[in-house]
C-alpha positions in Angstrom: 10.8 -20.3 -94.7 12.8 -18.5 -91.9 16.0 -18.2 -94.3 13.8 -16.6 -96.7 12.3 -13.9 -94.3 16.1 -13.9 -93.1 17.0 -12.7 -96.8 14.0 -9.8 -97.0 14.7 -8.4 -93.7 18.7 -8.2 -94.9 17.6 -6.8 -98.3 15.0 -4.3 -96.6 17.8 -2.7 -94.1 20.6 -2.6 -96.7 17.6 0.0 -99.0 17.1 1.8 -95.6 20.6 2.5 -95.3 21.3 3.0 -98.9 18.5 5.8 -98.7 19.9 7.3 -95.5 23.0 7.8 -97.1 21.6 9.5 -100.3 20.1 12.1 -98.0 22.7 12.4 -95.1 23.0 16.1 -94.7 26.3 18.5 -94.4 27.7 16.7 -90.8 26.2 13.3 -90.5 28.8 11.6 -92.2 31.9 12.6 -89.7 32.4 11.4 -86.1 32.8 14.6 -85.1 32.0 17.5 -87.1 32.3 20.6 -84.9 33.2 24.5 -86.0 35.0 26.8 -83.9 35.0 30.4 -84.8 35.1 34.2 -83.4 31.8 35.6 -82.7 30.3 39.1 -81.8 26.9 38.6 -79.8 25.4 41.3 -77.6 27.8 43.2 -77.3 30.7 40.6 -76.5 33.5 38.8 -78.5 33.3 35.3 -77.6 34.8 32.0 -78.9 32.0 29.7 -80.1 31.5 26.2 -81.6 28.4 24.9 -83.9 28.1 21.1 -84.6 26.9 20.5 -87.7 25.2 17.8 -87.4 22.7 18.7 -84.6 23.4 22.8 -85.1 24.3 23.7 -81.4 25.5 26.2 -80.9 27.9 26.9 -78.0 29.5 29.7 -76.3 32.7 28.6 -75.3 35.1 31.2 -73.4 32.1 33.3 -71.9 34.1 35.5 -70.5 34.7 39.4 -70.5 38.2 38.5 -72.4 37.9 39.9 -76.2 38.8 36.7 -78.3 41.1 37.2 -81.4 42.6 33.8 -82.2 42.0 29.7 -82.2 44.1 26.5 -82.9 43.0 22.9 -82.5 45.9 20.5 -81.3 45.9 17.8 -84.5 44.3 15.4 -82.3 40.8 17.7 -81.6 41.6 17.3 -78.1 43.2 21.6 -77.0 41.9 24.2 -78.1 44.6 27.4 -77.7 42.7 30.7 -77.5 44.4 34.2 -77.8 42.5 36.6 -75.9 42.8 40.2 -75.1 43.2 40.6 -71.2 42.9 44.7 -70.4 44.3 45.1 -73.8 47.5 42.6 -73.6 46.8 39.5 -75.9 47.9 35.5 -74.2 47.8 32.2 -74.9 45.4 30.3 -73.3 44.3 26.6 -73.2 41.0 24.9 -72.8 39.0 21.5 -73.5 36.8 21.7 -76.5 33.7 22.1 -74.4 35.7 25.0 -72.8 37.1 23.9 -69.3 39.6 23.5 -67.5 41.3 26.8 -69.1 44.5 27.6 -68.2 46.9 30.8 -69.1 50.5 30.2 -70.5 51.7 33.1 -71.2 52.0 36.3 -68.9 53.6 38.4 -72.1 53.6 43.0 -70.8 53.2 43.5 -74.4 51.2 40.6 -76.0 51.3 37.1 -78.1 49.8 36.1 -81.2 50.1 33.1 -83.7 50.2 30.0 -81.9 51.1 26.4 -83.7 50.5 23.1 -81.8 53.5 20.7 -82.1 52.2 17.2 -83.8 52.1 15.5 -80.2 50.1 18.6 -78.7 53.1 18.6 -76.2 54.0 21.8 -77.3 52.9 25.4 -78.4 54.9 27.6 -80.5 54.1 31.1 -80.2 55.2 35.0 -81.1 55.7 37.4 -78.1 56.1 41.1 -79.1 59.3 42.4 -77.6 58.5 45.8 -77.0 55.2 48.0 -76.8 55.6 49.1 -80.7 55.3 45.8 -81.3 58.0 45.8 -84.4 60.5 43.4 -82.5 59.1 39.9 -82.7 60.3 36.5 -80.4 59.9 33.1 -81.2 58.9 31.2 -77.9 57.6 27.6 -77.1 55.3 26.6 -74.3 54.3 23.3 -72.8 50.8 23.4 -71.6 51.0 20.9 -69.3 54.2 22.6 -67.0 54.1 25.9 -68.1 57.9 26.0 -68.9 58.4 28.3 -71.7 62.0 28.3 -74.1 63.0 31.2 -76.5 64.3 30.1 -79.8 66.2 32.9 -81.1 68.9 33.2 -84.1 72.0 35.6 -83.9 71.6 39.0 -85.5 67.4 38.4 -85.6 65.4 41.1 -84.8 61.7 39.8 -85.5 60.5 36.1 -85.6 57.4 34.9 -86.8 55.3 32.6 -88.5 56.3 29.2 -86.7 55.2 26.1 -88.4 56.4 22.3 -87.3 57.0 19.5 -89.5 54.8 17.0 -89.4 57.2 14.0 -88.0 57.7 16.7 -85.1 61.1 16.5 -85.6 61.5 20.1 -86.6 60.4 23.7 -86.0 60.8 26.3 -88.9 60.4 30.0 -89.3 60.8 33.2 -90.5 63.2 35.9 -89.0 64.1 39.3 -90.2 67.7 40.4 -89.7 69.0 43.7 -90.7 70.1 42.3 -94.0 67.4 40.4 -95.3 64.4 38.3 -94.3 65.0 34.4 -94.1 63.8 31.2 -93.0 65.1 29.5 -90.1 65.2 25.7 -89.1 65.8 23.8 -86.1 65.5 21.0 -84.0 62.1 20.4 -82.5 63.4 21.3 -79.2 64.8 24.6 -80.0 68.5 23.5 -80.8 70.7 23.8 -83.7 69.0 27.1 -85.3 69.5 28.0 -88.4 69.1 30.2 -91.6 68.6 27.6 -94.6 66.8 30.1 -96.8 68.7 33.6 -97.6 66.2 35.6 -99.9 63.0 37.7 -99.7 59.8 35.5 -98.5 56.3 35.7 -98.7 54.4 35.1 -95.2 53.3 31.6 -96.3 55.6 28.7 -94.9 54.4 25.3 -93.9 55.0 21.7 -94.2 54.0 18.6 -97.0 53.5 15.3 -96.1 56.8 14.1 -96.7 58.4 16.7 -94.2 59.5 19.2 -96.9 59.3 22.8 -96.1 57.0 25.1 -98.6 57.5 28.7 -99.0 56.4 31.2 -101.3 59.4 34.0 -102.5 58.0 37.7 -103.2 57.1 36.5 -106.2 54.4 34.6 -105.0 56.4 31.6 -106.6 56.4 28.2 -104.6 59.2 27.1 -103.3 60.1 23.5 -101.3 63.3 22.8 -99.1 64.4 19.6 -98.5 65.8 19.5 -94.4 67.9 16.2 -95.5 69.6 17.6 -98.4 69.5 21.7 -97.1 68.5 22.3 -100.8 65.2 24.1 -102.8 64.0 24.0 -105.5 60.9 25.8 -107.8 57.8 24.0 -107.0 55.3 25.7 -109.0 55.9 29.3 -110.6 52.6 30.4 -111.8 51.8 33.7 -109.1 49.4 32.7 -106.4 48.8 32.7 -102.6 48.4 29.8 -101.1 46.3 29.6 -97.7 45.2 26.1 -96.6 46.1 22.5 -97.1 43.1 20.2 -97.4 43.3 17.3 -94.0 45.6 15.0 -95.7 47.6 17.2 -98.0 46.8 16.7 -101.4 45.5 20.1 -102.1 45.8 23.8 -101.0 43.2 26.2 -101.6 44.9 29.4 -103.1 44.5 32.9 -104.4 45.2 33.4 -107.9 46.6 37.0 -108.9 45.0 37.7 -112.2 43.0 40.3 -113.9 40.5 39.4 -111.5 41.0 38.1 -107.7 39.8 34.3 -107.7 40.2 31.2 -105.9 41.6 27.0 -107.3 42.5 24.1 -105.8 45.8 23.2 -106.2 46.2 19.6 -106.7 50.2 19.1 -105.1 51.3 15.7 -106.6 50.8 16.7 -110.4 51.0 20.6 -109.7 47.9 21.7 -111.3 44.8 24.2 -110.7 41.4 24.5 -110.8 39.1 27.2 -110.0 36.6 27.2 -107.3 34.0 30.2 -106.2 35.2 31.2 -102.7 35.4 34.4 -101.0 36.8 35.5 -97.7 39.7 35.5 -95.1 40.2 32.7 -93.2 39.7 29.3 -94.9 39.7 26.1 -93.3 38.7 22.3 -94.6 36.2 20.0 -93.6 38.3 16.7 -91.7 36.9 15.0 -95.2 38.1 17.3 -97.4 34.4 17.9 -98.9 33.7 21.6 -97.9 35.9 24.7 -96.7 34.7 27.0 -94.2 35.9 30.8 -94.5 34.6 34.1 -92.8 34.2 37.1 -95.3 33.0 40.1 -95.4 29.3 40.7 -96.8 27.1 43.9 -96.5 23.0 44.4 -95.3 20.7 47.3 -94.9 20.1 48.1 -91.3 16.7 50.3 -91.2 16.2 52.4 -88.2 12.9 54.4 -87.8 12.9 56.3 -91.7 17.2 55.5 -92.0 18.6 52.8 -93.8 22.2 52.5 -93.1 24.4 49.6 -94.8 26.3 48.0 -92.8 28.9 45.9 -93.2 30.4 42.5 -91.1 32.3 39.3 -91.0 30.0 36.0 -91.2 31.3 32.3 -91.7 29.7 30.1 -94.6 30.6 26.7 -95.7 30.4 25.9 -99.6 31.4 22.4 -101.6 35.2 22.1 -102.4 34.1 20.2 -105.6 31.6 23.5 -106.7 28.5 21.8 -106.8 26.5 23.5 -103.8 25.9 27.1 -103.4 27.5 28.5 -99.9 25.8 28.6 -96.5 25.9 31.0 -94.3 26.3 29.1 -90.6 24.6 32.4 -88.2 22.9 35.0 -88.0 25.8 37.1 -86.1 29.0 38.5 -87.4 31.9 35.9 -86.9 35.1 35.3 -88.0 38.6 33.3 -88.1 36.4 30.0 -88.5 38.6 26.5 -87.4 37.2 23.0 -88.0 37.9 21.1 -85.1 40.1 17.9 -86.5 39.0 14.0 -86.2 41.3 12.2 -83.5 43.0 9.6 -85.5 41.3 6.0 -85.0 
């Protein structure tokens, strides 16, 4: 009689849990499930989170620094933060629950467009050179000494856009000399510099899975480089934008230049597209690669006493990758530059 009951009670909690997981909500399904993003509240820009599976929502910096940009280290573990300090924008570094913040750079004119190295050992980052901010430096900072190192190549005059390869091995970016614009590898640690790619580029340059560098030319055609060989080749050469891999880099979301502005999924092993309804700037994916986050830019009708006024702001949503949901919008405040905090690895 006991192994029977045994059986029923077995039977009763796998039908529980098969009905849980029919109804598990947007954020259950994910250890950790968190958004950061750029928020304006009363009057302040702050850096804020939302987890989606309980919907707190946090206030992060809370500080009287204006907040422009985020990156996660890959593990989820550092948080960098640029932040306007009496109009000068660093690099700063925090926990995810925002302590123990500390400043890395001390730039007179002003950072932006930090990229954690694969380890987190490292931050990779663009100082302007001079207060017209045209020159551009590539520099690297380790959070946990402070010790900064320039990377520079001869004859440069701007650097930008740094991206690292995903064995850490390597460091790549762009850089502007007074003959053409370029992309520049080198050694993880700053050594051995140098131009691989000597023709026009798009600002889009990042790394597969296999450690091959992807760029896009001016023709918005896709182009990979192969560090081993120091050859490229045409990728894909129908016109589009590319502007986020999904977590484990199968796919990139993209922006297709046709008759009409629209957004696909690119699926990178067989080179194919397929549309998806997305708008916005900023576009980040879920750590499952189910949904993409993305600020953009949406209009309402503000009435004051017998004026209507339409106003228009920044919000983040969250919509399906597949299609089959409608968007969401997360708040009820104007936010932006949304970044999904990353799963540590198990």
């Amino acid at each position: 009689m006991w192994r029977f009951l045994l059986v029923i009670s077995v039977a009763l909690v796998l039908l529980l849990c098969l009905s849980m997981a029919g109804t598990m909500a947007l954020g259950e399904t994910l250890p950790v499930n968190e958004i950061t993003f750029v928020g304006r509240r009363d009057a302040r820009v702050d850096v804020y989170s939302i987890d989606l599976r309980t919907r707190l929502l946090r206030n992060i910096t809370n500080d009287d620094a204006v907040q422009a940009a985020l990156a996660w280290s890959r593990d989820g573990q550092q948080l960098a933060v640029v932040a306007y300090q009496e109009n000068v924008a660093q690099l700063y570094v925090l926990d995810p629950d925002g302590r123990n913040k500390r400043q890395l750079t001390f730039s007179p004119h002003g950072i932006y467009d930090p990229a954690w190295s694969p380890d987190g050992q490292r931050i990779a980052y663009v100082q302007h050179a001079a207060a017209n901010l045209t020159e551009n430096n590539l520099y690297v900072v380790e959070p946990a000494t402070r010790e900064v190192t320039p990377l520079a190549v001869e004859g440069g005059v701007d650097e930008f856009a740094p991206t690292w390869s995903l064995d850490g091995r390597y460091i790549a970016y762009f850089t502007r000399t007074s003959e053409i614009t370029g992309v520049v590898l080198a050694n993880a640690d700053g050594s051995n510099p140098r131009i691989v790619v000597r023709r026009p580029c798009f600002i889009w340059l990042t790394w597969d899975r296999d450690n091959k560098l992807l760029y896009c030319s001016l023709r918005n055609v896709l182009m990979r480089f192969d560090p081993s060989t120091d050859t490229d080749e045409v990728y894909y050469e129908e016109e589009f934008e590319p502007l986020a891999w999904s977590p484990v880099r199968d796919r990139i979301l993209v922006r297709q230049w046709t008759e009409n502005e629209s957004y696909a999924i690119f699926e990178y092993a067989n080179r194919t597209t397929h549309r998806v309804n997305f708008g916005g700037g900023v576009h980040t994916w879920s750590p499952d690669g189910q949904h993409i986050a993305y600020s953009d830019l949406r209009s309402t009708n503000i009435t004051s006493g017998n004026t209507l006024t339409l106003q228009t702001d920044s919000y983040v949503f969250i919509a399906p990758v597949d299609g089959s949901g409608r968007e969401e919008r997360l708040l009820d405040f104007p936010a932006w530059n949304p970044q999904w905090r990353p799963v540590p690895a198990r």
